[in-house]
N, C-alpha and C positions, 0 to 999 in steps of 0.2 A: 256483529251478527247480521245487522241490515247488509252489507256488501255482501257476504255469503249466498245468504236469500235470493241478491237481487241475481248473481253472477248463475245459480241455478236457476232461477225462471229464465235468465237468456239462453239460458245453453237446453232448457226444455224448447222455448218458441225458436230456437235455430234446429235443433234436433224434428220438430213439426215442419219447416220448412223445408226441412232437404227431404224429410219423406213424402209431402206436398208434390215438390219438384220431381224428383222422383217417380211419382203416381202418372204426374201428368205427359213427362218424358214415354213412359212403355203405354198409356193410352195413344199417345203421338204414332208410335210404333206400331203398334199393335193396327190402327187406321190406315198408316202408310203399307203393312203390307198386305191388308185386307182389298185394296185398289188398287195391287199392281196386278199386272197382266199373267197371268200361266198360261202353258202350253197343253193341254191334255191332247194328246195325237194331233190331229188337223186343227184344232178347234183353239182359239185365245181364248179364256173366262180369264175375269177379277178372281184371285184367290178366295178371296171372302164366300163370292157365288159357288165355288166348286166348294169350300169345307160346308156350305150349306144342303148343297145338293146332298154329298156324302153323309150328312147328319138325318138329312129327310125333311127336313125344315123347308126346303123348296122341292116340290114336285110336279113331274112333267105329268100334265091333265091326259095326257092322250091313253086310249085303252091297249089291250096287248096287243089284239088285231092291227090297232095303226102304226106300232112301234115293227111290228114284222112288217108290214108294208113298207112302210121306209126304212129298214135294209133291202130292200130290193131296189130301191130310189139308187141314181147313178151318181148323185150329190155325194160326196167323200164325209161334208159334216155333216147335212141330215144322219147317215147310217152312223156315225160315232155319238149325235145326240141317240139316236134311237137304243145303241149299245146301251150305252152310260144310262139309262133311263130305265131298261132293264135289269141291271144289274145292280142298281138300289132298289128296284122292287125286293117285296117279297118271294120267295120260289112261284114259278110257273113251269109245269112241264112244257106247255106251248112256248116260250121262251128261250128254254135248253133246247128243244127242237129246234125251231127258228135257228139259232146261234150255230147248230152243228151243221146245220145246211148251207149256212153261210159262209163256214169255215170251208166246205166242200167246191165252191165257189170260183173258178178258179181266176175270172177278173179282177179279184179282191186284192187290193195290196196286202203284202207283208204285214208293216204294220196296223192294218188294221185287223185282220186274223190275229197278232197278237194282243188286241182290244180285245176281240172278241175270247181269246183262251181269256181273259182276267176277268171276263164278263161270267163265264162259267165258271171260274172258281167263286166267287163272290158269290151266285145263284148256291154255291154248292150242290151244282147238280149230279146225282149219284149217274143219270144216260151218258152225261161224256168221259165218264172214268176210263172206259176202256179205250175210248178214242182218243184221251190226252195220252196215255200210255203208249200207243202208237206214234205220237207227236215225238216221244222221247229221240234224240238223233238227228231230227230232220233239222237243217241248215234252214230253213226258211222261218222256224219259228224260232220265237226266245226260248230257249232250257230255262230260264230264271222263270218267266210266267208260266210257263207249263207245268214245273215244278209243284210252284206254290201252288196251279190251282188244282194238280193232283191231292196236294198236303190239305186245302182247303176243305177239299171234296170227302176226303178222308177223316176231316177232324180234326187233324191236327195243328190246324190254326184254326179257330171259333172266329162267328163273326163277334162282330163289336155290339154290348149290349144291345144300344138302341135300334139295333135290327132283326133281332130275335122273335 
């Protein structure tokens, strides 16, 4: 009876250590990809800093007025923080504005016009509906982002609770 007993508490305190290890393993992980580097357009962030931004947990101080100001800035990452800082806000018509002016732009790179279409679908802004519709075809923009932020605009992908 005692051998039985003793061979079940080892196989509980071994069964507690591999989920211990286990735990500590995907914590490891979970750290390590929180401090690698991503790519968002121009810009390198720590993954961790961009799922934060996206959640709202960190937000950029600046008012709307300065985030339009710096897309007119000639700096490639000021005008993609300025995007990205918009486009976790909450809707502003002054922002959809802003955004479709920029899009009209014609200095602007490519990719950051297509920053900017994911910036409006995000906003859900109902002013550029007709103007992404226009986008449809054109070789200078992605079909994928314009797409979605038609589908966006429309409803038919919701934001994510905590943005509501």
């Amino acid at each position: 009876m005692k051998k039985n007993r003793n061979k079940q508490n080892s196989i509980e305190i071994n069964i507690i250590r591999v989920i211990g290890w286990i735990l500590i393993i995907c914590v490891l992980i979970v750290l390590v990809i929180s401090f690698t580097p991503y790519r968002v357009g121009p810009v390198q962030k720590l993954r961790g800093k961009v799922f934060l931004e996206y959640v709202g947990i960190i937000k950029d101080k600046r008012s709307n007025s300065e985030l339009i100001e710096a897309l007119k800035s000639r700096n490639e990452v000021e005008q993609m923080n300025a995007i990205t800082a918009m486009a976790y806000r909450s809707y502003s018509s002054q922002n959809a504005h802003a955004l479709l002016e920029y899009l009209n732009i014609e200095s602007v790179s490519n990719r950051m016009k297509n920053i900017a279409v994911w910036a409006l679908g995000e906003l859900h802004a109902l002013e550029a509906k007709d103007y992404l519709y226009s986008l449809r075809g054109n070789e200078n923009f992605s079909q994928y982002e314009v797409n979605k932020a038609i589908k966006k605009i429309e409803g038919k992908i919701s934001k994510p609770f905590w943005r509501k």
